[in-house]
N, C-alpha and C positions, 0 to 999 in steps of 0.2 A: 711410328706415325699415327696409328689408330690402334683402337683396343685389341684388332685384330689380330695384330703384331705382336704386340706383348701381355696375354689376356691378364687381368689380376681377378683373383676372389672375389666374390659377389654376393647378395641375396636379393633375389627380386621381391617387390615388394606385391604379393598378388592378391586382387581383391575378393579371389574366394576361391575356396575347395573344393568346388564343384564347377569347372569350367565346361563339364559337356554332364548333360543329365540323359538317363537311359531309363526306361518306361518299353514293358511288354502288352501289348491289348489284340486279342481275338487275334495271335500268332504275327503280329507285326510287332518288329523293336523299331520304338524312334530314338533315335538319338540326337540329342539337341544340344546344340552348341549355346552354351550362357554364358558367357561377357557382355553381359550389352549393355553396361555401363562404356565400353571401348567397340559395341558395334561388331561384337564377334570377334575381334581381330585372333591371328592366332599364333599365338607365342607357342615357344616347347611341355608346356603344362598341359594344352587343350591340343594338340598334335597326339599327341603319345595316351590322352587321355580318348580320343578320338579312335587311335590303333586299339586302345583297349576294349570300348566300347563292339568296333565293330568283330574283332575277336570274339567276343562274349556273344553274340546275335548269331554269328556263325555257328560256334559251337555248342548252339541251343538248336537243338530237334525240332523244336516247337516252333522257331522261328520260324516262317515261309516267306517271308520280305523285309527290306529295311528301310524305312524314312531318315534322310537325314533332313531337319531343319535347324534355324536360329533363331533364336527368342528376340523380342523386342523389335525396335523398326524396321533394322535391314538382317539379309542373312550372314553375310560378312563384307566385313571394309576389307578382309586380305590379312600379308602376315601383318606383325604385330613389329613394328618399326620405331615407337616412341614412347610407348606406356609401362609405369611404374614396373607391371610384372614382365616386361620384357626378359627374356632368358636368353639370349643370343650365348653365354658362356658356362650354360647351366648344361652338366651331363644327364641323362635321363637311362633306366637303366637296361629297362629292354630293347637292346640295341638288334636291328638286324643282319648280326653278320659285318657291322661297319666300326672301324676303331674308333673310339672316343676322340672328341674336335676338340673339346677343349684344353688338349694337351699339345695341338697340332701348331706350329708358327704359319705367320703371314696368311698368304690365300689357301692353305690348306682348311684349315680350322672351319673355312666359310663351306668351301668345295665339300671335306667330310660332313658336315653337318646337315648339308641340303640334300647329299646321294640319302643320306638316313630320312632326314621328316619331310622332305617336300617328294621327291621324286621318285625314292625306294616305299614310303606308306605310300603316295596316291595309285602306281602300280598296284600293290597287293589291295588296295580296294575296289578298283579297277577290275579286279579278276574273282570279285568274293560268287560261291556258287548260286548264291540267291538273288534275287532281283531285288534293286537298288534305287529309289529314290528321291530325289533334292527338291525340297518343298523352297520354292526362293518368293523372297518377297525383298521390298527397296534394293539396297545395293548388293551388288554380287563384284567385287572388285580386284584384279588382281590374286593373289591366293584366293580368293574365295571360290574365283574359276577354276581351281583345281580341283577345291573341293566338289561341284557342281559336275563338274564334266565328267569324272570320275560315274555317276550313277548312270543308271540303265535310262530313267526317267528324267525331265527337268517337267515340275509343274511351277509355275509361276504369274506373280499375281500382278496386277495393271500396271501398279506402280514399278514392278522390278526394273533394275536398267543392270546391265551388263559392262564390264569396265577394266582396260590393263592398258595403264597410261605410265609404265615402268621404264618405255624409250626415254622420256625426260630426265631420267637416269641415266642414260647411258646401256642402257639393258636390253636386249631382245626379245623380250616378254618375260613370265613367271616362267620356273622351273620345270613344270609338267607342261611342256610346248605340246596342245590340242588345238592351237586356234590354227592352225590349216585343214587340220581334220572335222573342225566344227563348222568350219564357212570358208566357205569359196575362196583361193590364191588372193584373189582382189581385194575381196572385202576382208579377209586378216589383212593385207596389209592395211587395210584402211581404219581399220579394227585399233592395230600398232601404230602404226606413224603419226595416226592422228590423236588418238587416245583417248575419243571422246565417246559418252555414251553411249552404249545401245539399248535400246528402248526395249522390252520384252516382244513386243509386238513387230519390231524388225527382226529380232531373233529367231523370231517366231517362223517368220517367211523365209530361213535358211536351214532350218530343220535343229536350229538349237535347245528349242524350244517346244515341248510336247503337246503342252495345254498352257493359253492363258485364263485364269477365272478372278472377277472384284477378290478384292484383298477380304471381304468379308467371307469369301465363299472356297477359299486356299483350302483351310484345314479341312472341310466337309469331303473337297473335289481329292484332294490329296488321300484322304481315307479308304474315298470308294474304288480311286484305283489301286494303292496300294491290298485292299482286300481281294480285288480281281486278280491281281498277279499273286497274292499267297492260297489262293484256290486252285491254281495251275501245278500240276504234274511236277514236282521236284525236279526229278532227270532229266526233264526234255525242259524246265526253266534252265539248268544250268547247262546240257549241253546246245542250247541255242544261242546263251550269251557268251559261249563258245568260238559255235559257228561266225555269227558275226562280230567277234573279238578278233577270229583268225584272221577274217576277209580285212580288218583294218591295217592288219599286222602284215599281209602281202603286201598291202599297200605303201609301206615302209614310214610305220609309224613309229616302232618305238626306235628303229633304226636313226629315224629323225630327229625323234625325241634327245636320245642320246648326244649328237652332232650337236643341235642348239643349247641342252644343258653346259658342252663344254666352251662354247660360245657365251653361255650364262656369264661363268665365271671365268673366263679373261675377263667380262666388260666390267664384274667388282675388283677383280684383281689389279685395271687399269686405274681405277678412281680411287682405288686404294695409294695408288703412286702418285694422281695427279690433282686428287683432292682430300676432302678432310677425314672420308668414312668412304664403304665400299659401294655407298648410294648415291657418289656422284655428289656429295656436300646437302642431300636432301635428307629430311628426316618428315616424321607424321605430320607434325606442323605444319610443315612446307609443304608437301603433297596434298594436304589438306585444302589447304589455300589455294591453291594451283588448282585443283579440281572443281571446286566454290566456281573459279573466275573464267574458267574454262566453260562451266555448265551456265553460267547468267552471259555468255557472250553467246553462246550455240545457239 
């Protein structure tokens, strides 16, 4: 029925070898996500280029912090759903511990492939020993929130708006389900069901959101506190992102986590059966446009 089914041979067509750039300065590594011809989106090239980078940050001494940003307008549109260098069939080789999808039939191929780059990376960066954060500016959507949530920090600039309108699909949110643990039972649902917006500034008022500063003043504000956190005590940065790692995990996060990723994937598995693709017949395009018409009605 869909490619999912019966994968065949591929080459993505990608517009550049350098999908995430890495830069060390005065003991911070940024890592910068650049597609931004497609807005960050992020295919299995800029995933696993992403795994590498923060591996690398890690296991430099000299690191004491990590910025993660995206070049260009927004920080990310999410995964990469329609564009030329799409890899949805592509193996990639450092795998963690998870067997290769693209040998997998049907809903496996999908199920393997997300425990690997959506859910298994956002964890391990999730738990990196150093302090972590997301410089966000315009859109933060869908995956992008994974990325984002993922850090210690969110700084974020006037214009950011926040966004996982993947119900339209037939989905439950993105794979790394955070949005109960970021905002309030209410407002995730309202977050989801509705799918619209959220403004950095409302984010801001739920504790999503660290610091908002003008889009002109992101990189300067971003700096000085990344610098503040790579002046802090090593052991007591990591054993504190620890402490409050733990207290989220009593609180039956990744247990949750778990539950709604398999819930993820029946709701591809079903559109897989009841329509054209495992997105419920939607692709970038479409979502695209949906989101357009969605944001000029609001």
């Amino acid at each position: 029925m869909t490619d999912l089914i019966t994968p065949e041979p591929f080459t993505p067509e990608y517009e550049t070898e350098e999908p995430v750039l890495y830069e060390v300065r005065d003991g911070v590594a940024w890592v910068t996500m650049n597609r931004t011809s497609f807005n960050n989106a992020q295919n299995g090239q800029m995933t696993y280029a992403l795994d590498d980078a923060f591996m690398r940050a890690t296991n430099d001494d000299a690191v004491k912090c990590i910025v993660l940003a995206g070049n260009g307008k927004h920080f990310s549109a999410g995964h990469d759903i329609g564009t030329p260098g799409r890899d949805l069939l592509k193996q990639f080789d450092n795998r963690l511990m998870v067997p290769p999808h693209v040998t997998r039939p049907g809903a496996e191929l999908l199920y393997t492939r997300e425990q690997e780059q959506y859910l298994g990376m956002c964890r391990r960066w999730r738990d990196i020993a150093k302090p972590t954060v997301a410089m966000v500016q315009g859109a933060c959507i869908a995956g992008g929130l994974m990325l984002a949530w993922v850090c210690d920090f969110i700084i974020a600039s006037e214009d950011a708006f926040f966004q996982d309108p993947v119900v339209r699909m037939g989905i439950p949110g993105v794979e790394y389900f955070a949005h109960a643990f970021e905002l309030p039972p209410r407002i995730a649902k309202e977050f989801l069901l509705l799918g619209e917006r959220m403004p950095a500034q409302r984010a801001e008022q739920f504790g999503m959101v660290n610091k908002i500063v003008p889009r002109d003043q992101l990189l300067e504000t971003t700096t000085a506190i990344a610098a503040k956190l790579a002046a802090q005590p090593r052991l007591g940065v990591w054993l504190t992102k620890q402490a409050v790692n733990h207290v989220e995990e009593l609180r039956g996060k990744r247990s949750a986590m778990d539950a709604v990723f398999h819930m993820h994937h029946f709701a591809h598995a079903q559109n897989d059966l009841t329509s054209d693709n495992s997105l419920g017949g939607l692709d970038a395009k479409s979502m695209a446009a949906a989101n357009k018409k969605q944001a000029s009605e609001g």
